[in-house]
PDB file of N, CA, C and O in Angstrom:
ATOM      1  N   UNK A   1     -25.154 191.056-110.288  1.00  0.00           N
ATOM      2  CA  UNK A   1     -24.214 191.511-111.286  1.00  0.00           C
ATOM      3  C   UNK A   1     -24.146 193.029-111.335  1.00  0.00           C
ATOM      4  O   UNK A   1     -23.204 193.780-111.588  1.00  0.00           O
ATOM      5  N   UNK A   2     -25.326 193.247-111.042  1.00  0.00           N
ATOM      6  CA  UNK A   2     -25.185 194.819-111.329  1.00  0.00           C
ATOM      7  C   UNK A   2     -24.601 195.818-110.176  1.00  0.00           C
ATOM      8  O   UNK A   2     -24.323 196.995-110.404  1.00  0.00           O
ATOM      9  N   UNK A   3     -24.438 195.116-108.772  1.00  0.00           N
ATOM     10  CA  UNK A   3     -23.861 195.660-107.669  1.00  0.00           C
ATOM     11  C   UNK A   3     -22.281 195.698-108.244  1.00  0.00           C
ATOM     12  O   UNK A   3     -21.667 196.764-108.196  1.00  0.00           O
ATOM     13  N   UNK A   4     -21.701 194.585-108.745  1.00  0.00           N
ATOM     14  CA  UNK A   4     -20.503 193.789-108.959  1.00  0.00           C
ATOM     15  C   UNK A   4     -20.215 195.372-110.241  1.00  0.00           C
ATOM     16  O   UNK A   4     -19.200 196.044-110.421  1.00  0.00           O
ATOM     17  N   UNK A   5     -21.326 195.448-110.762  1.00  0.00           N
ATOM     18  CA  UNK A   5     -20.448 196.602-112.119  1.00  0.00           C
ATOM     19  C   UNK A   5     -20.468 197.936-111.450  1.00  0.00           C
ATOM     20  O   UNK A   5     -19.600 198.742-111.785  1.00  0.00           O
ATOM     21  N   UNK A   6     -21.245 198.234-110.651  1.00  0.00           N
ATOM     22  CA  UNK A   6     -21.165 199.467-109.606  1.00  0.00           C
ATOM     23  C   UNK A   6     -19.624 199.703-109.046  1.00  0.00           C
ATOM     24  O   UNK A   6     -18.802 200.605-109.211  1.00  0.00           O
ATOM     25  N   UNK A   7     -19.630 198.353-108.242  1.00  0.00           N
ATOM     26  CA  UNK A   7     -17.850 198.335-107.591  1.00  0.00           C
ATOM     27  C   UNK A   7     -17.036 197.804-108.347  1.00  0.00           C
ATOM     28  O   UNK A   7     -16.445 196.793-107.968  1.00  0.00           O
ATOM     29  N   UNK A   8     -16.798 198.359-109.623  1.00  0.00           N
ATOM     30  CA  UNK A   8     -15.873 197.756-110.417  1.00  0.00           C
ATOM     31  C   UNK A   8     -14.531 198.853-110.438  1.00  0.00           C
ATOM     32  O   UNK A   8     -13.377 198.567-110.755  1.00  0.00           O
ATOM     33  N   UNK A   9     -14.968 199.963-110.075  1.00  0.00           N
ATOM     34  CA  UNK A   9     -14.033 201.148-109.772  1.00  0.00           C
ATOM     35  C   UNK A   9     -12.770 200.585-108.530  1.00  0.00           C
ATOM     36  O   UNK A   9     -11.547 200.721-108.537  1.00  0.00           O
ATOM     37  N   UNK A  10     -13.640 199.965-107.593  1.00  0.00           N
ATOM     38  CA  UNK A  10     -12.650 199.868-106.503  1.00  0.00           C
ATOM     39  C   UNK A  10     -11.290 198.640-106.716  1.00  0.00           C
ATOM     40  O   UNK A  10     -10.365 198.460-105.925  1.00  0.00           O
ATOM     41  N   UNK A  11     -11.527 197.927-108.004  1.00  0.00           N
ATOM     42  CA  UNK A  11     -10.920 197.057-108.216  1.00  0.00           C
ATOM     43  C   UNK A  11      -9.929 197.371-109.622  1.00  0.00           C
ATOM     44  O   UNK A  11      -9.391 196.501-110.307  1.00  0.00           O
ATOM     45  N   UNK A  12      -9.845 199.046-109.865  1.00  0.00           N
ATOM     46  CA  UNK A  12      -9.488 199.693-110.886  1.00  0.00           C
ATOM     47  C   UNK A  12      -7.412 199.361-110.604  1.00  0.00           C
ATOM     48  O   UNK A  12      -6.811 198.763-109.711  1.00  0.00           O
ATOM     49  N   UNK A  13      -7.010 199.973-111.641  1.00  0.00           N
ATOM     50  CA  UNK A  13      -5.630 200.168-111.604  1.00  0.00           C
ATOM     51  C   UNK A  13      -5.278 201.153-110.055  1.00  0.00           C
ATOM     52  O   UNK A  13      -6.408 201.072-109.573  1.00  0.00           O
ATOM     53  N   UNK A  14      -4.859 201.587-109.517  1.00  0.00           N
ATOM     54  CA  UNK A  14      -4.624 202.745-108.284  1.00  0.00           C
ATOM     55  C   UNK A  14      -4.851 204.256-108.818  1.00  0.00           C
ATOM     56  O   UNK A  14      -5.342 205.187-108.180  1.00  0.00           O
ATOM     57  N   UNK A  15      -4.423 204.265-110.005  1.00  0.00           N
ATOM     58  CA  UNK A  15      -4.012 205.826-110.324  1.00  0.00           C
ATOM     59  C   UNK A  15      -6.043 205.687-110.919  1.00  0.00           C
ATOM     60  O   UNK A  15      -6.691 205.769-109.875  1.00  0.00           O
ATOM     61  N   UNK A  16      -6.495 205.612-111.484  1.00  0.00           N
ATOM     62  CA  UNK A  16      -7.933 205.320-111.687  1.00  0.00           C
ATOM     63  C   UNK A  16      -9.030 205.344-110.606  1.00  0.00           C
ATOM     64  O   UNK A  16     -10.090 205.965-110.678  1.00  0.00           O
ATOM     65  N   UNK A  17      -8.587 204.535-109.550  1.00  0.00           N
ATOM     66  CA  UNK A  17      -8.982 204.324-108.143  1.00  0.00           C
ATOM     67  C   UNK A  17      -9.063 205.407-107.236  1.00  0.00           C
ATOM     68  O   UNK A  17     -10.098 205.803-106.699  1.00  0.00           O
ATOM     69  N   UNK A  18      -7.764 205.933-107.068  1.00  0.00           N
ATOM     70  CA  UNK A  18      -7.639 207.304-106.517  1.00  0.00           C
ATOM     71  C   UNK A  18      -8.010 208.267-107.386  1.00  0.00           C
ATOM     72  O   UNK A  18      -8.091 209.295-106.714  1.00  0.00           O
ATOM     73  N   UNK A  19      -8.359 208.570-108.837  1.00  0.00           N
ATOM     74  CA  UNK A  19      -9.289 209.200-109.541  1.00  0.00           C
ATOM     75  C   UNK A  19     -10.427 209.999-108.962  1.00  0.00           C
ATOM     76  O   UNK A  19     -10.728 211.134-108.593  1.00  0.00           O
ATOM     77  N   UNK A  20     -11.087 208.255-109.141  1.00  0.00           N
ATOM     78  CA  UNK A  20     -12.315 208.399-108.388  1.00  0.00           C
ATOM     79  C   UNK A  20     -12.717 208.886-107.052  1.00  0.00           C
ATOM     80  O   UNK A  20     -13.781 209.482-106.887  1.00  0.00           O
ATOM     81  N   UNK A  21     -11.700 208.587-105.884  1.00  0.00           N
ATOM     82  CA  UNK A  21     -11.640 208.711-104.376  1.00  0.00           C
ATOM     83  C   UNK A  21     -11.783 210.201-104.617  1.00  0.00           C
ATOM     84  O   UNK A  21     -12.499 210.837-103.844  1.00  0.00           O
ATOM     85  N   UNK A  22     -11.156 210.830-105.635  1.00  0.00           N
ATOM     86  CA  UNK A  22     -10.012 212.438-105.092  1.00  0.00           C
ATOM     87  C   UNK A  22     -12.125 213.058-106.024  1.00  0.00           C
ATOM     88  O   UNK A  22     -12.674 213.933-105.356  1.00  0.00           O
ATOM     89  N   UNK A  23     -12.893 212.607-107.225  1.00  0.00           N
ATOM     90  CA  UNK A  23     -13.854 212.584-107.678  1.00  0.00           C
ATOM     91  C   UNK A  23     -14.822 212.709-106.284  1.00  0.00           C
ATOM     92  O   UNK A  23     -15.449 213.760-106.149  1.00  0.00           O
ATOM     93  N   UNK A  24     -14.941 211.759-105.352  1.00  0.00           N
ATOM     94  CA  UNK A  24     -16.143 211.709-104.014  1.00  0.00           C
ATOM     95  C   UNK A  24     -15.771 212.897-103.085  1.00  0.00           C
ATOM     96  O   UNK A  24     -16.426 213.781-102.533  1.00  0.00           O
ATOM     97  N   UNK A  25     -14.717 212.628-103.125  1.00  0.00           N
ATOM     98  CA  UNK A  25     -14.033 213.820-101.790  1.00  0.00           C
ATOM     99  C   UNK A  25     -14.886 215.202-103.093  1.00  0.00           C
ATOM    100  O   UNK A  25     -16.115 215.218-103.160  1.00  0.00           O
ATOM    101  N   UNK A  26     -14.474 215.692-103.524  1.00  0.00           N
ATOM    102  CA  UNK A  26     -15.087 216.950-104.385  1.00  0.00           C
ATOM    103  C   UNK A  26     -16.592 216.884-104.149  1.00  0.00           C
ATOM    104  O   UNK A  26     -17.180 217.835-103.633  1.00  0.00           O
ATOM    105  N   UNK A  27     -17.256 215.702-104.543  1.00  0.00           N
ATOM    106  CA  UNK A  27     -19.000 215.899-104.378  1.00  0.00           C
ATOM    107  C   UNK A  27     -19.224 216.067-102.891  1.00  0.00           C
ATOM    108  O   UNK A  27     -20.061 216.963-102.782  1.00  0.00           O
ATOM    109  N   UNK A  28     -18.892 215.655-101.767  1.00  0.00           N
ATOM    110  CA  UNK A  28     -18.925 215.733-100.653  1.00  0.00           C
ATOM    111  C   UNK A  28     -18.073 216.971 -99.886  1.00  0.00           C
ATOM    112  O   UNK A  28     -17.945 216.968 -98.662  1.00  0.00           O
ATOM    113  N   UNK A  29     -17.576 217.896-100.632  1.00  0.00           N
ATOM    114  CA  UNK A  29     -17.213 218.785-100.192  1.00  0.00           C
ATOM    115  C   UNK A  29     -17.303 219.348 -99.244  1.00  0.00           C
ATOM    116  O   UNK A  29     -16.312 219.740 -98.628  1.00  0.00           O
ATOM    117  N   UNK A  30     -18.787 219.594 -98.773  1.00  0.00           N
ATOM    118  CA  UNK A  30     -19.127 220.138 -97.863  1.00  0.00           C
ATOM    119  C   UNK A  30     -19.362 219.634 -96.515  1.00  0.00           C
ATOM    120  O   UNK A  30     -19.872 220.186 -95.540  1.00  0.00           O
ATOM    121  N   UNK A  31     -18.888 218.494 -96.668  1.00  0.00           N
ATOM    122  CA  UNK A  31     -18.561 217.681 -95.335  1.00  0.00           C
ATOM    123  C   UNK A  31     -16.963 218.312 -95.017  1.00  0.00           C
ATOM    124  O   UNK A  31     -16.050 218.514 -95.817  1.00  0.00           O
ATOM    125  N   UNK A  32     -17.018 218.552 -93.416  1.00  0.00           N
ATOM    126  CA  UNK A  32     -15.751 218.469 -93.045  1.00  0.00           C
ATOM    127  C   UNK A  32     -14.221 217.732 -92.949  1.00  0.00           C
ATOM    128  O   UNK A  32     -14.498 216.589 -92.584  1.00  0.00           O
ATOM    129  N   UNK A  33     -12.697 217.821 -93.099  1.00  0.00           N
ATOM    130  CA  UNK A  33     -12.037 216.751 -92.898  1.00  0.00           C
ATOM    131  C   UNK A  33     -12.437 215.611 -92.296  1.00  0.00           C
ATOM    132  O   UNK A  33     -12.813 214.511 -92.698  1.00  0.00           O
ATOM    133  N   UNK A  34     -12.153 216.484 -90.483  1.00  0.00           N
ATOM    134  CA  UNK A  34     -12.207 214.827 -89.640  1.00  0.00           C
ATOM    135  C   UNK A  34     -13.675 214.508 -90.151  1.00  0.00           C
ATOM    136  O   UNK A  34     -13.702 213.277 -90.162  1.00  0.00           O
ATOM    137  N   UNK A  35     -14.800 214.929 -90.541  1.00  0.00           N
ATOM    138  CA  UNK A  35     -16.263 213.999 -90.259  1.00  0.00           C
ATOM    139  C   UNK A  35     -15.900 213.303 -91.748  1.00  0.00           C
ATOM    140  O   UNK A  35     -16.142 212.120 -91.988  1.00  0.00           O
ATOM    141  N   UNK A  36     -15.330 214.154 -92.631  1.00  0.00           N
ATOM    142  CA  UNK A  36     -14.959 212.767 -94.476  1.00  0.00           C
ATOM    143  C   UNK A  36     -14.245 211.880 -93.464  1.00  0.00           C
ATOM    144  O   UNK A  36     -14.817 210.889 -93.011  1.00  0.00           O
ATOM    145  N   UNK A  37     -13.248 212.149 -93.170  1.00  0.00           N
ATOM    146  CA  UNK A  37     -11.902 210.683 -92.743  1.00  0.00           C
ATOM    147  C   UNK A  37     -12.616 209.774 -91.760  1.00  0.00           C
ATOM    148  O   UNK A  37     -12.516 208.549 -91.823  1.00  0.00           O
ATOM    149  N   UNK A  38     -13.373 210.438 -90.809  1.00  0.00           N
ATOM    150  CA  UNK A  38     -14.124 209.228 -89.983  1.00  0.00           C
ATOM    151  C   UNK A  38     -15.044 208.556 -90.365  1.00  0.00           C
ATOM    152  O   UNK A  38     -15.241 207.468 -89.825  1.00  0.00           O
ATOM    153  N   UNK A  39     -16.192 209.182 -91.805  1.00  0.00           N
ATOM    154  CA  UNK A  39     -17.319 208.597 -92.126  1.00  0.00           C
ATOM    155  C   UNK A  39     -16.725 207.766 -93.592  1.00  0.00           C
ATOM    156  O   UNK A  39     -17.255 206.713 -93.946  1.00  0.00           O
ATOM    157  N   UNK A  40     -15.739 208.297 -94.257  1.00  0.00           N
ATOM    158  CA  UNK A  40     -14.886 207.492 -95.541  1.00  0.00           C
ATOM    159  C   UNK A  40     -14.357 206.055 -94.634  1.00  0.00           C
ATOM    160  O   UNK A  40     -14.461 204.911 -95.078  1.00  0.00           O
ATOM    161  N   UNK A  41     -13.876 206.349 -93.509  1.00  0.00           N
ATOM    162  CA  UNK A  41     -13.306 205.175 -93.382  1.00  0.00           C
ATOM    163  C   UNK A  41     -14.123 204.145 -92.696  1.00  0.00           C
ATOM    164  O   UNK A  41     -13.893 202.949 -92.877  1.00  0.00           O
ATOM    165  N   UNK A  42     -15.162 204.605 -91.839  1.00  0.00           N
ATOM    166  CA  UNK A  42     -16.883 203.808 -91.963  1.00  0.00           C
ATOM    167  C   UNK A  42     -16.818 202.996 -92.877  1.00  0.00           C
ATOM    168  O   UNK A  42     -16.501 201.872 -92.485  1.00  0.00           O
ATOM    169  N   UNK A  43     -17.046 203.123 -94.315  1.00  0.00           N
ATOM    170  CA  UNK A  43     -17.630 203.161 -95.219  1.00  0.00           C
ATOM    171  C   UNK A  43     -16.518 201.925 -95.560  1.00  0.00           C
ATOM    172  O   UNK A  43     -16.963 200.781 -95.649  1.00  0.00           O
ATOM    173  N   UNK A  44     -14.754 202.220 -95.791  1.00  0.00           N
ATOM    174  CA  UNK A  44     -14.150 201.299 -96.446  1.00  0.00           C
ATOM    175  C   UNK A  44     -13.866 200.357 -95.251  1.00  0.00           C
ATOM    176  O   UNK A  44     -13.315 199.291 -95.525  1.00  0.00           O
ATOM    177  N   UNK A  45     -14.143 200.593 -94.078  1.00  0.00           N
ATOM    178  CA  UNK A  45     -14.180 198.888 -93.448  1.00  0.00           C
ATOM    179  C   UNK A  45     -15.282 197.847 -93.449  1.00  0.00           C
ATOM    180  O   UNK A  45     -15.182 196.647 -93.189  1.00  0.00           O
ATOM    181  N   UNK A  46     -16.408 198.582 -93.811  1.00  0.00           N
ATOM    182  CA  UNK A  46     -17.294 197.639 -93.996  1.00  0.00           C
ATOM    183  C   UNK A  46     -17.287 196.986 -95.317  1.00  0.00           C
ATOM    184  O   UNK A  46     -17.983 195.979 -95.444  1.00  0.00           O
ATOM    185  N   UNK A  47     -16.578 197.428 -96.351  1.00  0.00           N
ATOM    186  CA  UNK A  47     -16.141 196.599 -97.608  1.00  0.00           C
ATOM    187  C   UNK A  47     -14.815 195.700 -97.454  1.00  0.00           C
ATOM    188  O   UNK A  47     -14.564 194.756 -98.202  1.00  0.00           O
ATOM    189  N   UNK A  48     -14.019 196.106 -96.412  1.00  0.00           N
ATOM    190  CA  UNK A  48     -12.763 195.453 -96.241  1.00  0.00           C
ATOM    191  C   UNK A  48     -13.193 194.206 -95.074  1.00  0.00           C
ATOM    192  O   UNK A  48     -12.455 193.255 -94.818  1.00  0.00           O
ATOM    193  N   UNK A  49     -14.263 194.391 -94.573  1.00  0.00           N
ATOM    194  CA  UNK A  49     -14.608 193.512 -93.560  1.00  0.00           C
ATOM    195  C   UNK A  49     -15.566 192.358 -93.959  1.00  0.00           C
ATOM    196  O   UNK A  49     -15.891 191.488 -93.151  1.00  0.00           O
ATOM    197  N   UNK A  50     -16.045 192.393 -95.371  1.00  0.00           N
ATOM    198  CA  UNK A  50     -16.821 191.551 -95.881  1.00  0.00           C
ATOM    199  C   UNK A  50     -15.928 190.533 -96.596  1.00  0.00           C
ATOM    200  O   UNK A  50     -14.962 190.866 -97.283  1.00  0.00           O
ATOM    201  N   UNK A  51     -16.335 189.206 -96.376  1.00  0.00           N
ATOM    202  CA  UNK A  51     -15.892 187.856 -97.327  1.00  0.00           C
ATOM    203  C   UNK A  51     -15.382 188.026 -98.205  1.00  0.00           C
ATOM    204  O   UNK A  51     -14.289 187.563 -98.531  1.00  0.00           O
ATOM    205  N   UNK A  52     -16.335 189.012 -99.014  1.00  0.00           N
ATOM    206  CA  UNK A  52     -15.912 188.817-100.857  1.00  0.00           C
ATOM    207  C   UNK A  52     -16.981 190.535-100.933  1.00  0.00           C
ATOM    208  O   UNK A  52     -18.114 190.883-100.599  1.00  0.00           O
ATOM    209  N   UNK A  53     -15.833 191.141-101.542  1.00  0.00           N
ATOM    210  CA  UNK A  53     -17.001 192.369-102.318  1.00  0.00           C
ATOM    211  C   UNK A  53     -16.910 192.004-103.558  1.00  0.00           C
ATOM    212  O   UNK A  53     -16.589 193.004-104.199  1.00  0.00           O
ATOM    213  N   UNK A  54     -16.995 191.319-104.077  1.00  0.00           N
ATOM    214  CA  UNK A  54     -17.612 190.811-105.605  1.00  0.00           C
ATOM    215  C   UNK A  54     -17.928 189.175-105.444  1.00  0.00           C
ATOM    216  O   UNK A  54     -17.431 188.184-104.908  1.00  0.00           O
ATOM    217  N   UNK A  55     -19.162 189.573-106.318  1.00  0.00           N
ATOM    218  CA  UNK A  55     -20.193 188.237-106.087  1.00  0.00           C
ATOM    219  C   UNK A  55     -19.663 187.356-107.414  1.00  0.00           C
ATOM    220  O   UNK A  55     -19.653 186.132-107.279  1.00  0.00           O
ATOM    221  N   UNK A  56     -19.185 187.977-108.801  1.00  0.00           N
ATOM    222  CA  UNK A  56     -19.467 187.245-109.580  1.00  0.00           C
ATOM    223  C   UNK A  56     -18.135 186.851-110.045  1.00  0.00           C
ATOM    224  O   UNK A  56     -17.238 187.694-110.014  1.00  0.00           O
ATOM    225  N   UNK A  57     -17.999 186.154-110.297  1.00  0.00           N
ATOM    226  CA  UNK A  57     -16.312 185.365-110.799  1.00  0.00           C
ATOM    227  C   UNK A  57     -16.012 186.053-111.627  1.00  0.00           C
ATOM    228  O   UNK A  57     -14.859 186.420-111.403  1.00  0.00           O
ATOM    229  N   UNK A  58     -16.451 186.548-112.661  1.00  0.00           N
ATOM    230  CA  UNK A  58     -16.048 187.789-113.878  1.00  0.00           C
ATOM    231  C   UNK A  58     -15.037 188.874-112.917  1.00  0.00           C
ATOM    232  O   UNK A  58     -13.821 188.992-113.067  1.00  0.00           O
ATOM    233  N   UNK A  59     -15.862 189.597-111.931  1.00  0.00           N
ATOM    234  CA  UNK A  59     -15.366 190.862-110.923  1.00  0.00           C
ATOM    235  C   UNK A  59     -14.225 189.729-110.018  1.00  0.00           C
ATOM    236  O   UNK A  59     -13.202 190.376-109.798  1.00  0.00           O
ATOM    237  N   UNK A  60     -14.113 188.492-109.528  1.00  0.00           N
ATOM    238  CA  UNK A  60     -13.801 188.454-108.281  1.00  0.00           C
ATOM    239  C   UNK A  60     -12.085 187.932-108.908  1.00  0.00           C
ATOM    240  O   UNK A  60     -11.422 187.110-108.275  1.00  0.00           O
ATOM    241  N   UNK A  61     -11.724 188.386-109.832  1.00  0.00           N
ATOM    242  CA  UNK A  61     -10.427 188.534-110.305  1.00  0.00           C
ATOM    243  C   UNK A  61      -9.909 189.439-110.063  1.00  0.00           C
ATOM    244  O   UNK A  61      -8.697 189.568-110.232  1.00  0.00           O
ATOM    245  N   UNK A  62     -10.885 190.595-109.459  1.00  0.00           N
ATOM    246  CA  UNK A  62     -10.265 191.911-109.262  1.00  0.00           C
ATOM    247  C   UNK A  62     -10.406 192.160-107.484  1.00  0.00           C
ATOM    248  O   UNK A  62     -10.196 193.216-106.887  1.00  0.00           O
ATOM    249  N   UNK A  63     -10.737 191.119-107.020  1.00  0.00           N
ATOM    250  CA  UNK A  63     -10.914 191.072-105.569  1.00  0.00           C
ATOM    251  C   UNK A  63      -9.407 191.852-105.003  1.00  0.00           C
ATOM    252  O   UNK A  63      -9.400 193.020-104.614  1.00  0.00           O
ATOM    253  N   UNK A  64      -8.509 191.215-105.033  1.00  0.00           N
ATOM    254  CA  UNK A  64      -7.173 191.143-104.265  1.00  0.00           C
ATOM    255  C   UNK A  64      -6.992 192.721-104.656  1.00  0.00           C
ATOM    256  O   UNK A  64      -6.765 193.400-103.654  1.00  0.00           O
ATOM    257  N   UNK A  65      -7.039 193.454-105.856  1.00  0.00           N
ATOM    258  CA  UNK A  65      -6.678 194.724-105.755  1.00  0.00           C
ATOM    259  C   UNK A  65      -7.461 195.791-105.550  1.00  0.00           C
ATOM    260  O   UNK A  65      -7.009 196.935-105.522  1.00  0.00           O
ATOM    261  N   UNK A  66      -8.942 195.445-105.361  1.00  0.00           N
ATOM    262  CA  UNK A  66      -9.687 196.093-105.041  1.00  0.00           C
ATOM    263  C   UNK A  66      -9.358 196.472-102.868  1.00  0.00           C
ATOM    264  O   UNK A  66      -9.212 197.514-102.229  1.00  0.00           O
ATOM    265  N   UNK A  67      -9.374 195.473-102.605  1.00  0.00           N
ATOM    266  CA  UNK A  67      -8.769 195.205-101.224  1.00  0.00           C
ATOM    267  C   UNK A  67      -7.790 195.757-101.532  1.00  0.00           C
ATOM    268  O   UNK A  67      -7.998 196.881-101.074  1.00  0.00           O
ATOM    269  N   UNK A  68      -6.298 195.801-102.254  1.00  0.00           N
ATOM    270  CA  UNK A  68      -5.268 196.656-101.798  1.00  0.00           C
ATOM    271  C   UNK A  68      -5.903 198.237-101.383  1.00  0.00           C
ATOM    272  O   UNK A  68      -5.902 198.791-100.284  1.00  0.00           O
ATOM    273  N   UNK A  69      -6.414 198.699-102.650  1.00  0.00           N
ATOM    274  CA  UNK A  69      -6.915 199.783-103.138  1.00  0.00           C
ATOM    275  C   UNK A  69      -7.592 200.574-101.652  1.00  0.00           C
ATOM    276  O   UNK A  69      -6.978 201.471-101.075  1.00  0.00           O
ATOM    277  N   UNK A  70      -8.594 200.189-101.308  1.00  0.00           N
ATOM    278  CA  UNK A  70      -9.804 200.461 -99.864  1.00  0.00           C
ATOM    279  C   UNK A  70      -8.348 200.060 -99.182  1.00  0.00           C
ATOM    280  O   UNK A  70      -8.180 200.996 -98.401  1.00  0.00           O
ATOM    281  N   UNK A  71      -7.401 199.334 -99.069  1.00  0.00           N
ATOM    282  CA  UNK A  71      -6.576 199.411 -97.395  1.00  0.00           C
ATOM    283  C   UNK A  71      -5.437 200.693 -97.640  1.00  0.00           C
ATOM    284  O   UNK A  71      -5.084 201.306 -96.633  1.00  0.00           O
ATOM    285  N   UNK A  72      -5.046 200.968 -98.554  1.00  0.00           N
ATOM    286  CA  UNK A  72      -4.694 202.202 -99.227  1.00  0.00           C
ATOM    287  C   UNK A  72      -4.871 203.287 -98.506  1.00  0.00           C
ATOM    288  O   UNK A  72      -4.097 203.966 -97.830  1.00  0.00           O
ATOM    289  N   UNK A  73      -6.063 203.364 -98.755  1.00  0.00           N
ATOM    290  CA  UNK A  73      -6.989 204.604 -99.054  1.00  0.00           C
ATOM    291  C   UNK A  73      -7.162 204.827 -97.779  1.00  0.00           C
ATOM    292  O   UNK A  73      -6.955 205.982 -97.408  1.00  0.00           O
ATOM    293  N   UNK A  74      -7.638 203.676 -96.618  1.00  0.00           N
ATOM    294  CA  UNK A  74      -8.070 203.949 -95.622  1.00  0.00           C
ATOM    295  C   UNK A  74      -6.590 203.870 -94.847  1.00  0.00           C
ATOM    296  O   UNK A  74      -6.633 204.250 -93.678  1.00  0.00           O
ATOM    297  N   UNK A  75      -5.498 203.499 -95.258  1.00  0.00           N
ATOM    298  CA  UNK A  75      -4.249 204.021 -94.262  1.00  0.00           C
ATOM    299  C   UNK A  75      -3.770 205.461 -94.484  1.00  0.00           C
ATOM    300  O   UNK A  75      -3.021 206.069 -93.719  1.00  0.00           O
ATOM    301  N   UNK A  76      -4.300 205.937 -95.637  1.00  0.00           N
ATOM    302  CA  UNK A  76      -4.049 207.291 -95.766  1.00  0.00           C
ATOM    303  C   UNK A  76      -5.157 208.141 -94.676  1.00  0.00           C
ATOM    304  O   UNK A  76      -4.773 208.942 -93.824  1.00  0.00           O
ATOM    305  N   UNK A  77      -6.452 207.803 -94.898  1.00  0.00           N
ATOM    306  CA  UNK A  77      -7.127 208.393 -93.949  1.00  0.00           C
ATOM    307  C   UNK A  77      -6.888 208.322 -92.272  1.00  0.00           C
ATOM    308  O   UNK A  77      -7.091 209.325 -91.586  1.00  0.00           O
ATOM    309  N   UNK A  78      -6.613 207.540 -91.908  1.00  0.00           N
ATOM    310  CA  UNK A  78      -5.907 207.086 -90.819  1.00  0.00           C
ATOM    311  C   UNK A  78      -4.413 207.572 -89.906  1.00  0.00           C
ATOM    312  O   UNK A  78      -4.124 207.780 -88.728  1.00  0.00           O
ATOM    313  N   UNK A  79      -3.797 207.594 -91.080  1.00  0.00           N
ATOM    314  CA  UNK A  79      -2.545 208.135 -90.991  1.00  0.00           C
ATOM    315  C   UNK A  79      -1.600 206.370 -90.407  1.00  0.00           C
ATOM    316  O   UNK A  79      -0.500 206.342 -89.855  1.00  0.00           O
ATOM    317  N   UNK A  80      -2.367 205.267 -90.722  1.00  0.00           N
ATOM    318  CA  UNK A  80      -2.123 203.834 -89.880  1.00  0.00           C
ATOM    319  C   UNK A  80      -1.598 203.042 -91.528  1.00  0.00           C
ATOM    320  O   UNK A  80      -2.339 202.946 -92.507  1.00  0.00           O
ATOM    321  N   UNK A  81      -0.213 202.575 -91.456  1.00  0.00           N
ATOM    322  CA  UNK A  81       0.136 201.967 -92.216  1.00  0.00           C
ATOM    323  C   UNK A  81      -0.437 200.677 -92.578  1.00  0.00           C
ATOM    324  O   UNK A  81      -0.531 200.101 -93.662  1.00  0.00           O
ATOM    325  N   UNK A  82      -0.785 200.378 -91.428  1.00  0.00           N
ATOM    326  CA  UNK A  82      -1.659 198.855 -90.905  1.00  0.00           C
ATOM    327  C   UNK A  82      -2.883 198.718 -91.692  1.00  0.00           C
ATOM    328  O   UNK A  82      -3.055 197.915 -92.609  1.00  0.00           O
ATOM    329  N   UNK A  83      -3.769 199.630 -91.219  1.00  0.00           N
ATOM    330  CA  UNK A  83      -5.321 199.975 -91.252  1.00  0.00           C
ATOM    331  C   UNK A  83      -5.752 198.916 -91.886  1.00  0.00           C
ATOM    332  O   UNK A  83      -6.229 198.939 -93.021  1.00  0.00           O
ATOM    333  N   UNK A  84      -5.553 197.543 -90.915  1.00  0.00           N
ATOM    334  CA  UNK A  84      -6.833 196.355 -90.726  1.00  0.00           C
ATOM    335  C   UNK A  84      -7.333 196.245 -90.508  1.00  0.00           C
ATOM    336  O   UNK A  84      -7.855 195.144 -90.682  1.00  0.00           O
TER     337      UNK A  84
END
């Protein structure tokens, strides 16, 4: 449950969602573009590539837009409308 309230951001409204995204990009600052866009998008395929990123039926109502949200995010990083 408590992983499930951690990623409860990614399953936010968009404008909330990207909040937060535009929030990481700032703490990580000091990482470069291409090494953020190649290691951000690391990061959101291995959540887009899993079964279910929410374990608990409470969160997994927010599955489908949490997934919009991470394919979003990572077609922006990409510059790939696709980014499956």
């Amino acid at each position: 449950m408590l992983l499930d309230a951690d990623l409860a951001v990614l399953g936010a409204q968009p404008n909330v969602y990207q909040a937060y995204v535009s929030g990481v990009r700032v703490e990580y600052s000091h990482v470069g573009d291409t090494d953020w866009r190649v290691g951000r998008a690391q990061v959101l395929r291995r959540f887009i590539d899993q079964p279910r990123i929410y374990r608990t039926l409470a969160m997994s109502v927010h599955e489908r837009r949490a997934r919009s949200n991470l394919q979003a995010e990572l077609a922006a990083l990409t510059g790939d409308a696709r980014a499956d």
